[in-house]
Each structure stands twice: as structure tokens, then as C-alpha cells.
C-alpha positions in Angstrom: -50.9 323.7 305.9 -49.0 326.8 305.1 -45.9 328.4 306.5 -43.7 331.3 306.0 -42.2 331.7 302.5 -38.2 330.7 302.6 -36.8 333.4 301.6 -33.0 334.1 300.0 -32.0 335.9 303.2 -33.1 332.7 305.5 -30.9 330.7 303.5 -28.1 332.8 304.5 -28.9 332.6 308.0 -29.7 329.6 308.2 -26.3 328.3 306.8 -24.4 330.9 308.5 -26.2 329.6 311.9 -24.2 326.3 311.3 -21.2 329.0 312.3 -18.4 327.6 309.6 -18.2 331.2 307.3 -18.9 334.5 307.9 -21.9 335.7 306.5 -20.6 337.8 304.0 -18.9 334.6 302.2 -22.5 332.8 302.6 -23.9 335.3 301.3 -22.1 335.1 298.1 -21.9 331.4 297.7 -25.7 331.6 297.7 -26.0 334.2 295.1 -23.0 332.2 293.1 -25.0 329.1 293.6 -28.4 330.9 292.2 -26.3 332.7 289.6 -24.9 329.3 288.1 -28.7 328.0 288.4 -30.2 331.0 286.3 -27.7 330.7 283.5 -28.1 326.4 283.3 -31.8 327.2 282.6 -31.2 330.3 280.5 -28.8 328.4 278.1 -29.9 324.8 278.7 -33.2 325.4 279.3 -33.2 323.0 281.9 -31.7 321.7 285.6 -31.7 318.8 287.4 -30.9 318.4 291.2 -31.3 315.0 292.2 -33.2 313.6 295.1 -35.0 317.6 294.7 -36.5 318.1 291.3 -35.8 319.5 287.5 -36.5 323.2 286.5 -37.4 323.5 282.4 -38.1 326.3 281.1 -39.7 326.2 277.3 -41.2 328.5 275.0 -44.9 329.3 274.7 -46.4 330.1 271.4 -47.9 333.4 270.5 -51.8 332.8 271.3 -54.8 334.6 271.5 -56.5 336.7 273.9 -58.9 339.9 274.6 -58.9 343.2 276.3 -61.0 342.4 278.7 -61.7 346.6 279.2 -62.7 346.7 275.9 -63.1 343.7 274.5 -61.1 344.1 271.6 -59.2 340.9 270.2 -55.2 341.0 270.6 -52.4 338.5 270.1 -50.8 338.0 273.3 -46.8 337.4 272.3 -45.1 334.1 273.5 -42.2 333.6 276.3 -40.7 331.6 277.7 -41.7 330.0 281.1 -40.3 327.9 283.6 -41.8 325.3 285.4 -40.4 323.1 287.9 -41.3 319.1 288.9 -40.9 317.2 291.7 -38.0 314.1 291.3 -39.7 311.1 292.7 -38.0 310.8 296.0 -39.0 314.0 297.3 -42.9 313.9 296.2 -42.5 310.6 298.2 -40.9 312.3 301.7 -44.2 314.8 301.2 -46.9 312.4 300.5 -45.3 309.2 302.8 -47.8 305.9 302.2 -49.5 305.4 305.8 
């Protein structure tokens, strides 16, 4: 089952619903609240929410690859990713035992 994608802007709205702030100050606690999140895993390489999951980003190693126009054989260069994993409790609320 799929839904819409959350997107930044329903978070704002959706807090600012709960009528407490305007939506200007929402607005930037969100963005200070993502901000704080993209440096953790920029410097720590790693965040943990608990009761929501753990974001770790590590570094992939140059590898191997082709052109697949031509064929040709090329070194792809490594990066860093970021990958992100359930914490238990919440694979639990989407996957309850019947």
C-alpha cells in the first residue's frame, strides 16, 4: 500500500495545524531541527532517534564499473552514502504479530 510522499512542507502544516506558533517560527524550527540532523551525520557519521531508527552514513570504496554506451572499463570513485535502519519498536508498530 502506497501513499503520498511526506513532504518538508506537510510537516510544517501539520504542526502548525496544532495552532501553538505561527508558521513562520515552524517553519524554522523544522529546518533548525533538519539542519542539526545533517551536520550529526556529516561529522559523526551517524544519528540515533530512539523508538524511530539510526541514520549512518559510511564511505564506499572506489570500485569498478563500465560505460555501458561504449563499453569501455572505468573506475567509478567512492562516496559516501547514507543509509538508514529501523529501531526495533517501530519495525514492530509496522509489522504487529496477528
Amino acid at each position: 500500500m502506497q501513499g503520498k510522499t511526506l513532504t518538508k512542507a506537510d510537516i510544517v502544516d501539520a504542526i502548525y495545524e496544532q495552532g501553538q506558533r505561527s508558521r513562520a517560527e515552524v517553519k524554522n524550527i523544522v529546518e533548525d531541527m533538519l539542519d542539526i540532523m545533517r551536520d550529526s551525520i556529516k561529522k559523526d557519521y551517524a544519528l540515533l532517534i530512539s523508538g524511530f531508527g539510526k541514520f549512518e552514513a559510511y564511505d564506499k570504496e572506489p570500485r569498478k564499473g563500465r560505460n555501458p554506451q561504449t563499453e569501455e572499463a572505468i573506475t567509478l570513485p567512492g562516496r559516501t552514502v547514507v543509509v538508514f535502519r529501523l529501531s526495533r519498536r517501530f519495525r514492530a508498530e509496522l509489522n504487529p504479530r496477528e
